[in-house]
VEXZANU-560679 format. One record per residue (C-alpha): x, y, z; residue in one letter; chain; residue number from 0. Coordinates in pm, whole numbers, padded with zeros to 5 digits, always signed. Example, Ala and Ser with C-alpha at 12.3 -4.5 7.8 and 13.67 -1.06 7.14 Angstrom:
+--------+--------+--------+------+-----+-----+
:     c1 :     c2 :     c3 : type : mol : seq :
+--------+--------+--------+------+-----+-----+
: +01230 : -00450 : +00780 :    a :   A :   0 :
: +01367 : -00106 : +00714 :    s :   A :   1 :
+--------+--------+--------+------+-----+-----+
//
This chain:
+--------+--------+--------+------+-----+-----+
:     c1 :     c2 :     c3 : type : mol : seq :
+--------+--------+--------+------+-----+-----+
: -00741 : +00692 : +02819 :    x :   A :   0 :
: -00640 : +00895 : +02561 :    x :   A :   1 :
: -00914 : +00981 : +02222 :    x :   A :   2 :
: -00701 : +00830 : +01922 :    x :   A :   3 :
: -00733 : +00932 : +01543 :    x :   A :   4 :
: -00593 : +00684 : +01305 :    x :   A :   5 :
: -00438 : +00905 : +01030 :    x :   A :   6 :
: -00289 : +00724 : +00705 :    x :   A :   7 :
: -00253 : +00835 : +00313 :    x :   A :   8 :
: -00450 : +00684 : -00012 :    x :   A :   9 :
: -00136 : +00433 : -00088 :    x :   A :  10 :
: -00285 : +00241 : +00169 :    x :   A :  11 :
: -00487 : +00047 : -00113 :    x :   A :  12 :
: -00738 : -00045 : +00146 :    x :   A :  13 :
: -01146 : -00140 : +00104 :    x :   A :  14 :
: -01389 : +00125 : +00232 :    x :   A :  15 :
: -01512 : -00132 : +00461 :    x :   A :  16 :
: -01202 : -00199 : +00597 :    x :   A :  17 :
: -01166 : +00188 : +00595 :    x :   A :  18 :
: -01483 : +00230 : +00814 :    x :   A :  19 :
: -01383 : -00081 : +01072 :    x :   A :  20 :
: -01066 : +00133 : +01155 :    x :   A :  21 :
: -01203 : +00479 : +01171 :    x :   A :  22 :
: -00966 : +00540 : +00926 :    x :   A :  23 :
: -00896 : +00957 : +00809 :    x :   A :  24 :
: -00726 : +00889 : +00437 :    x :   A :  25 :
: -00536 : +01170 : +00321 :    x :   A :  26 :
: -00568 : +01167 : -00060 :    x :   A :  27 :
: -00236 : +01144 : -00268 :    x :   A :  28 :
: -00240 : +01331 : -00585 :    x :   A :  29 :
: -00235 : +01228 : -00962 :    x :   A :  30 :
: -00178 : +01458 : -01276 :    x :   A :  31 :
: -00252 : +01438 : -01652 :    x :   A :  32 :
: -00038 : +01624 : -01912 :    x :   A :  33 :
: -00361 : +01743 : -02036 :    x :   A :  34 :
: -00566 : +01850 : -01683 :    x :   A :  35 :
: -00435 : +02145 : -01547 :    x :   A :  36 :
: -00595 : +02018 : -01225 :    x :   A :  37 :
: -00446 : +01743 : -01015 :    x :   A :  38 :
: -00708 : +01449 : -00921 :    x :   A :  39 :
: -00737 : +01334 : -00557 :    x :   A :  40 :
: -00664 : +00984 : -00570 :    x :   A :  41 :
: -00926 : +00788 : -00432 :    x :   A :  42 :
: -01228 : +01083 : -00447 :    x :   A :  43 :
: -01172 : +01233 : -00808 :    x :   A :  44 :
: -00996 : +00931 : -00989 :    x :   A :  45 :
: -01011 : +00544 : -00920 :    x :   A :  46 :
: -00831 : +00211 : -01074 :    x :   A :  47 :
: -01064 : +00277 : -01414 :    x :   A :  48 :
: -01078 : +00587 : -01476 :    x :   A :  49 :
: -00660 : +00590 : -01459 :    x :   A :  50 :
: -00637 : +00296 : -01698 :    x :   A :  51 :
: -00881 : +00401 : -01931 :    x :   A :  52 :
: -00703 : +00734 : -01980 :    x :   A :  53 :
: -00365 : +00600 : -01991 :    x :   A :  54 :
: -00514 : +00378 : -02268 :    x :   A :  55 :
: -00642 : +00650 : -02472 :    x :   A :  56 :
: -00346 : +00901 : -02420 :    x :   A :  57 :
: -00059 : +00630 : -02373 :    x :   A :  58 :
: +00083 : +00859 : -02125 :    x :   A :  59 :
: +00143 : +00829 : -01761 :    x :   A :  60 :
: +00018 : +01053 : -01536 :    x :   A :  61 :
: +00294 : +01191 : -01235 :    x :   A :  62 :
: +00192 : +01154 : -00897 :    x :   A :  63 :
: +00235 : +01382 : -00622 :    x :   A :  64 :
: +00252 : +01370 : -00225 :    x :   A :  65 :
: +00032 : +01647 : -00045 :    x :   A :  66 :
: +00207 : +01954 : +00099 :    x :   A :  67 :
: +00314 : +01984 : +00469 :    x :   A :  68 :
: -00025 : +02256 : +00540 :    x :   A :  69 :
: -00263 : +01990 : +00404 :    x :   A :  70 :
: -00093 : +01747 : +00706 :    x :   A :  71 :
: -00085 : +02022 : +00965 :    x :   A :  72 :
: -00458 : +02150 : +00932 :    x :   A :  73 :
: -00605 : +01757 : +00949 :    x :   A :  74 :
: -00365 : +01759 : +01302 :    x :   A :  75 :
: -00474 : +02046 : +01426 :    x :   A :  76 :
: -00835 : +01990 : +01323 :    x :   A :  77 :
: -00831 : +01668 : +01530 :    x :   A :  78 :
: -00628 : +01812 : +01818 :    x :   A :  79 :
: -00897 : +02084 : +01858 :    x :   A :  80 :
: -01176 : +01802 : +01904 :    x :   A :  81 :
: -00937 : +01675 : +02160 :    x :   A :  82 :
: -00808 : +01379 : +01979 :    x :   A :  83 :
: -00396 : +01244 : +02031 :    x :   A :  84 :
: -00338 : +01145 : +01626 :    x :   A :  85 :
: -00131 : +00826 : +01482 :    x :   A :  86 :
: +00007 : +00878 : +01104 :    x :   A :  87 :
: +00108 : +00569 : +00920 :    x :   A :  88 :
: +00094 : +00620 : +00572 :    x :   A :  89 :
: +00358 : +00472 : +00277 :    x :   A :  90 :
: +00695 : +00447 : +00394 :    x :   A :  91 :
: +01013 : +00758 : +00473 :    x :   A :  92 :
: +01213 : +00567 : +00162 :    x :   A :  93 :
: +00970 : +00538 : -00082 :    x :   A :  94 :
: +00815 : +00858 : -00075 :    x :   A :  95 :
: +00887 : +01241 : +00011 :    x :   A :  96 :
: +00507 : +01257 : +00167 :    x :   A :  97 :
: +00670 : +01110 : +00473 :    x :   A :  98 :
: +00824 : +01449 : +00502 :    x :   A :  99 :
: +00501 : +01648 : +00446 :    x :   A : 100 :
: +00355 : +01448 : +00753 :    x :   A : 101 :
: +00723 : +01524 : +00963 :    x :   A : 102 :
: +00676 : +01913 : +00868 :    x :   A : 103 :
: +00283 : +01900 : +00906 :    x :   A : 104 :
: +00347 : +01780 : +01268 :    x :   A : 105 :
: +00637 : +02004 : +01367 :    x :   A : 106 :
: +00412 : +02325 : +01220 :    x :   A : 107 :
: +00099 : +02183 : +01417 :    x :   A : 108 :
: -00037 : +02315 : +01716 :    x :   A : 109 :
: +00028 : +02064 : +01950 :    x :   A : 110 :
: +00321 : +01861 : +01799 :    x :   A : 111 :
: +00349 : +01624 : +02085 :    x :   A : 112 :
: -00022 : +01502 : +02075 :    x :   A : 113 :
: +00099 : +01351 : +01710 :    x :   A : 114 :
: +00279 : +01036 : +01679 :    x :   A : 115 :
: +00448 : +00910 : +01338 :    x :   A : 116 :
: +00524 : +00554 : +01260 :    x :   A : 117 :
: +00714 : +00439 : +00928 :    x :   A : 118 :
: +00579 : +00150 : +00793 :    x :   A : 119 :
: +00840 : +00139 : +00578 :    x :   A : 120 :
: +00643 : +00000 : +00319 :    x :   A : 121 :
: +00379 : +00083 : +00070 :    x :   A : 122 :
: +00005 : -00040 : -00029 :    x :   A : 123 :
: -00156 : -00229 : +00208 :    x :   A : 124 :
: +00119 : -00380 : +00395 :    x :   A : 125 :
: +00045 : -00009 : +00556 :    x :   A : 126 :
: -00271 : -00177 : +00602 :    x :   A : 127 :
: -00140 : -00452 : +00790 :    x :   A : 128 :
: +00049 : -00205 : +01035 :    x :   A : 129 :
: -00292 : -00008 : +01106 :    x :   A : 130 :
: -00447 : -00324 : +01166 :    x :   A : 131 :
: -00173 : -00400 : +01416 :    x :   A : 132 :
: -00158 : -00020 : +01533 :    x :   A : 133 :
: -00561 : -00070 : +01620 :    x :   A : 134 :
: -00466 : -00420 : +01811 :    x :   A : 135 :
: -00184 : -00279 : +01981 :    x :   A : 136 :
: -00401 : +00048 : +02106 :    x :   A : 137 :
: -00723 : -00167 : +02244 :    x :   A : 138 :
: -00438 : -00383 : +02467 :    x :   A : 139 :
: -00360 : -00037 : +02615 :    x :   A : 140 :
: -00052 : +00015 : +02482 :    x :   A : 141 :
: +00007 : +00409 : +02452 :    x :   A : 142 :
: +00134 : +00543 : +02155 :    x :   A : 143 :
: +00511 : +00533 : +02221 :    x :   A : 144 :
: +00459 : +00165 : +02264 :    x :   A : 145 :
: +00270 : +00116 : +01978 :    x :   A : 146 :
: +00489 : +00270 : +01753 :    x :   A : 147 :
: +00790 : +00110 : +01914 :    x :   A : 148 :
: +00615 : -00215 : +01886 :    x :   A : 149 :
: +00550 : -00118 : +01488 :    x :   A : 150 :
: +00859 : +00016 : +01333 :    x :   A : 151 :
: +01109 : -00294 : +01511 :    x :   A : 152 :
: +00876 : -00564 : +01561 :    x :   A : 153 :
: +00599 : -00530 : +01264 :    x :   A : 154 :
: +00709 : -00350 : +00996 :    x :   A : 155 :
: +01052 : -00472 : +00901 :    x :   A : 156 :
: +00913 : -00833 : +00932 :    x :   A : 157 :
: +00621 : -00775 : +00643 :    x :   A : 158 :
: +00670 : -01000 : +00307 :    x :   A : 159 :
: +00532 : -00789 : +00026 :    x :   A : 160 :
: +00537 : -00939 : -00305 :    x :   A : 161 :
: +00378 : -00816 : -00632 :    x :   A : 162 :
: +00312 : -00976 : -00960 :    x :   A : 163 :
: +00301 : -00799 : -01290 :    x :   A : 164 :
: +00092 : -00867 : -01564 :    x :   A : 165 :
: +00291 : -00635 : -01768 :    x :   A : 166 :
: +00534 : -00414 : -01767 :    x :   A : 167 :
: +00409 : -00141 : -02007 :    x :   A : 168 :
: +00327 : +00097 : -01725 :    x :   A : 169 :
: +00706 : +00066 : -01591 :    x :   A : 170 :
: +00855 : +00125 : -01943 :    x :   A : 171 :
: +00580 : +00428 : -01973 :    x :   A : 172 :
: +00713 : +00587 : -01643 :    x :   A : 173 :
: +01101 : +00510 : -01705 :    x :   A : 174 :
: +01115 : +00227 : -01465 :    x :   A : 175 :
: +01186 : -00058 : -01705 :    x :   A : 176 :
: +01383 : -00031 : -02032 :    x :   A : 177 :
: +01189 : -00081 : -02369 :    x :   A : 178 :
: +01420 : -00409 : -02476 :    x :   A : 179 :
: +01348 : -00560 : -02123 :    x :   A : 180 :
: +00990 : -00483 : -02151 :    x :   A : 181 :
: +00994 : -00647 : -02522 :    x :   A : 182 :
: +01182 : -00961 : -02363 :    x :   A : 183 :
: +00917 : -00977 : -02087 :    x :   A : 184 :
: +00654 : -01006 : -02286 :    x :   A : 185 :
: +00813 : -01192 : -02569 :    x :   A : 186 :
: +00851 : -01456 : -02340 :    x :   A : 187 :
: +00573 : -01392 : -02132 :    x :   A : 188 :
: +00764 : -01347 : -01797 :    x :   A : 189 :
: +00557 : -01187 : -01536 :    x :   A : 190 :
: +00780 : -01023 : -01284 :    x :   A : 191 :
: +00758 : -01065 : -00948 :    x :   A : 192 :
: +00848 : -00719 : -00752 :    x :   A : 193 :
: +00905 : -00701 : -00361 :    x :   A : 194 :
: +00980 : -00482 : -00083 :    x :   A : 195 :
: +01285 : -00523 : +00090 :    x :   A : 196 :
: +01434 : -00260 : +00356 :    x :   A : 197 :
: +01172 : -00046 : +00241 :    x :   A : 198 :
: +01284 : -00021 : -00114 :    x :   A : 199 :
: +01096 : -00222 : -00408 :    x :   A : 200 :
: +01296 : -00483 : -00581 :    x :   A : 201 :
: +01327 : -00743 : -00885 :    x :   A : 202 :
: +01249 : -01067 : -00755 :    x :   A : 203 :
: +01144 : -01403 : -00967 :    x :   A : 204 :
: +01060 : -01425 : -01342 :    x :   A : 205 :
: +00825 : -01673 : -01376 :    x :   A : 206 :
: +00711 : -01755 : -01690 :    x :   A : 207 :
: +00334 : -01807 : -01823 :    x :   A : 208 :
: +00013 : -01647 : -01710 :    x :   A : 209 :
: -00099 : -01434 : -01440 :    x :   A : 210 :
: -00236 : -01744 : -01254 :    x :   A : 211 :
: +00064 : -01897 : -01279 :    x :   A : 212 :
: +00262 : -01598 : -01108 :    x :   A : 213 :
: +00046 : -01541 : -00827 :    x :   A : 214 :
: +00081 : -01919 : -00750 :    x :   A : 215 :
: +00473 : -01876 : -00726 :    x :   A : 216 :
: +00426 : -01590 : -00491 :    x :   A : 217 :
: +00142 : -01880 : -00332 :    x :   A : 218 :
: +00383 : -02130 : -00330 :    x :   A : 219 :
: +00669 : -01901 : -00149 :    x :   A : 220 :
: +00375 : -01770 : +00117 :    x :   A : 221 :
: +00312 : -02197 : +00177 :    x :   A : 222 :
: +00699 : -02255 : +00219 :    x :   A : 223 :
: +00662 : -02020 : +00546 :    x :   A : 224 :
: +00360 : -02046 : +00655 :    x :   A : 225 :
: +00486 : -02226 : +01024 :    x :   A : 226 :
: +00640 : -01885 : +01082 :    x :   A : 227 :
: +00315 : -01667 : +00941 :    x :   A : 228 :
: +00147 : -01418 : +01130 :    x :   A : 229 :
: -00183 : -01592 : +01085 :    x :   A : 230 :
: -00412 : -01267 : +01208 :    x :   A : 231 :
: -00428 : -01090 : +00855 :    x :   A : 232 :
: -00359 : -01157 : +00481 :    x :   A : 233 :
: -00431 : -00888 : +00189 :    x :   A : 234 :
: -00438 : -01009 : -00158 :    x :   A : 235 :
: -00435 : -00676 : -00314 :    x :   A : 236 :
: -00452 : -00608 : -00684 :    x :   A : 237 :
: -00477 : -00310 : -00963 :    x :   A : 238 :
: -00773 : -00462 : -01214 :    x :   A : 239 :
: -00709 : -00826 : -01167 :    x :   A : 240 :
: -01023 : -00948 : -01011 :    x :   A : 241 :
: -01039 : -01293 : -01174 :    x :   A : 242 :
: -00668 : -01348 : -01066 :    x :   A : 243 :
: -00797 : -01243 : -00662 :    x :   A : 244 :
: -01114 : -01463 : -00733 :    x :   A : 245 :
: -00864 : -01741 : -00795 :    x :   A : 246 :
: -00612 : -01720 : -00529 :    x :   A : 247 :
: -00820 : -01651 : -00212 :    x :   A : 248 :
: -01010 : -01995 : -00204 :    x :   A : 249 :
: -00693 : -02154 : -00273 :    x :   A : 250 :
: -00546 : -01957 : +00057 :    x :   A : 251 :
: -00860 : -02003 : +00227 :    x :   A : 252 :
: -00860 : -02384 : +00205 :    x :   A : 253 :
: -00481 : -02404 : +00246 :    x :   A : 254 :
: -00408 : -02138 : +00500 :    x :   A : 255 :
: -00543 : -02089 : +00842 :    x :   A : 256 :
: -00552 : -01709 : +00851 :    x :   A : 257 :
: -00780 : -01523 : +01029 :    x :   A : 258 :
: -00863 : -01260 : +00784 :    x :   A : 259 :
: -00800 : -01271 : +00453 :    x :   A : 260 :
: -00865 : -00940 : +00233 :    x :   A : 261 :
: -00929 : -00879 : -00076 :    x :   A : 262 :
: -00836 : -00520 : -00137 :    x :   A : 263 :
: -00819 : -00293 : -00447 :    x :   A : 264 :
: -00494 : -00060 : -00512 :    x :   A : 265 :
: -00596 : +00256 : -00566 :    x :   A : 266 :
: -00465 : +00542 : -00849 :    x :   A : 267 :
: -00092 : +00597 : -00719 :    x :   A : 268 :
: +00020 : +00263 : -00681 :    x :   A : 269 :
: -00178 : +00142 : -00975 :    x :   A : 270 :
: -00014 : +00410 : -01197 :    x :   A : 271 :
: +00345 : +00235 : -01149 :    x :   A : 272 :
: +00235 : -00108 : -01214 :    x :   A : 273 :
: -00050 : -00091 : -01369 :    x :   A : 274 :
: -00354 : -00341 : -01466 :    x :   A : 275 :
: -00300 : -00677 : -01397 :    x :   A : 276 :
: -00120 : -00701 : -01089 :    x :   A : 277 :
: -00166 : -00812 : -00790 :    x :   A : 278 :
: +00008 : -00895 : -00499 :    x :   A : 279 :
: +00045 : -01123 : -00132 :    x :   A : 280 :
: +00115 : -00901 : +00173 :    x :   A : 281 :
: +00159 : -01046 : +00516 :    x :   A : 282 :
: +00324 : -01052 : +00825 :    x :   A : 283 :
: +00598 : -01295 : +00914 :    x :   A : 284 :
: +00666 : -01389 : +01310 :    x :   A : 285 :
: +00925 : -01212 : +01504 :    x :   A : 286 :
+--------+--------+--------+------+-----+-----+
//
């Protein structure tokens, strides 16, 4: 049986101890300040705290960056030589160029065909999910053609992510939101509700009132499918919203008869899009 190296990216917005169960190798994304000449690895040289604290005191957004195709090829090749096959699944082909760093990094490796890509076509850690499944899927026996067959049609186009947003001053900082919609927002305090949908992120519900009360309406959605739930793993995952995770996982606990439920911080790179305060329900629905 083949050695097998799960390989993903730091979008994965997963807990180190989740991190360690899979054996994970997490290639760091990149984030840069207007005034740092050097790029932080997201992750190792920057988390959640240190971004909002300097967006705070600059009121600037920092850019983010994918990692070049030689950074991709050299963690290949360095597993190849220890005689490991490799598995990538990082953030999805249509949200981010990376995916094409990873395509070049295999192609320029030296043993192209011991590396296998999937697309999880999504971001954060409904990437998570997919490892999870990926690592299910491998101790079956499944060999990696299977397993990323298996992924890409059966898996990943059948995850529900949903997001809610605290606020939207992050997306009006990076261009993503308008200033007069981010005034209405929070003039009427809506908290947007953002999901991923054929791998692209989209506006879904407004609800109106406090962070509680948005995470419930993504709750309340999760509870209207639950018959046709994946009930093996759950991630509430959140940018500096503890209280708001604190108050939704008992609920789902009680409720819900999942498996595993996780409670997993998003790291620099997703955080700098949405910023603090959200926090988000990612699962798998039946096939």
């Amino acid at each position: 049986m083949e050695k097998i190296k799960l390989i993903t990216d730091s979008t994965v917005d997963l807990s180190l101890e989740l991190i360690k169960e899979l054996d994970l190798e997490v290639v760091p994304l990149l984030v840069s300040f207007e005034d740092d000449d050097t790029p932080k690895k997201d992750g190792v040289e920057i988390n959640q705290d240190e971004l909002a604290l300097h967006v705070k005191k600059t009121g600037k957004l920092p850019q983010t960056s994918c990692c070049g195709p030689a950074v991709y090829e050299n963690i290949f090749n360095e597993y190849i030589e220890k005689g490991f096959a490799c598995i990538y699944c990082g953030i999805g082909s249509k949200l981010s160029a990376n995916y094409q760093s990873v395509v070049l990094g295999q192609k320029n490796c030296t043993k192209p065909d011991m590396v296998t890509i999937i697309d999880s076509n999504n971001l954060s850690s409904a990437t998570g999910l997919c490892l999870l499944k990926i690592r299910d899927f491998l101790k079956l026996g499944l060999s990696r053609e299977e397993v990323k067959e298996k992924i890409e049609k059966e898996i990943a186009p059948n995850i529900h992510t949903s997001f809610c947003i605290d606020s939207t001053d992050y997306m009006v900082k990076g261009g993503r939101c308008s200033a007069l919609t981010g005034f209405i927002t929070k003039l009427l305090s809506i908290k947007p509700i953002i999901v991923v949908k054929d791998g692209k992120l989209t506006l879904g519900k407004k609800p109106i009132g406090n962070l509680n009360n948005a995470i419930k309406t993504i709750y309340n959605e999760l509870m209207k499918e639950i018959n046709d739930v994946d009930l093996d793993y759950l991630m509430v995952t959140h940018f500096i919203s503890p209280a708001c995770a604190d108050f939704i996982i008992p609920i789902i606990k009680e409720t819900c008869n999942f498996k595993n439920v996780y409670n997993t911080p998003a790291g620099s790179v997703i955080g700098s899009h949405c910023g603090p305060g959200t926090i988000g329900l990612l699962y798998i629905m039946k096939k």
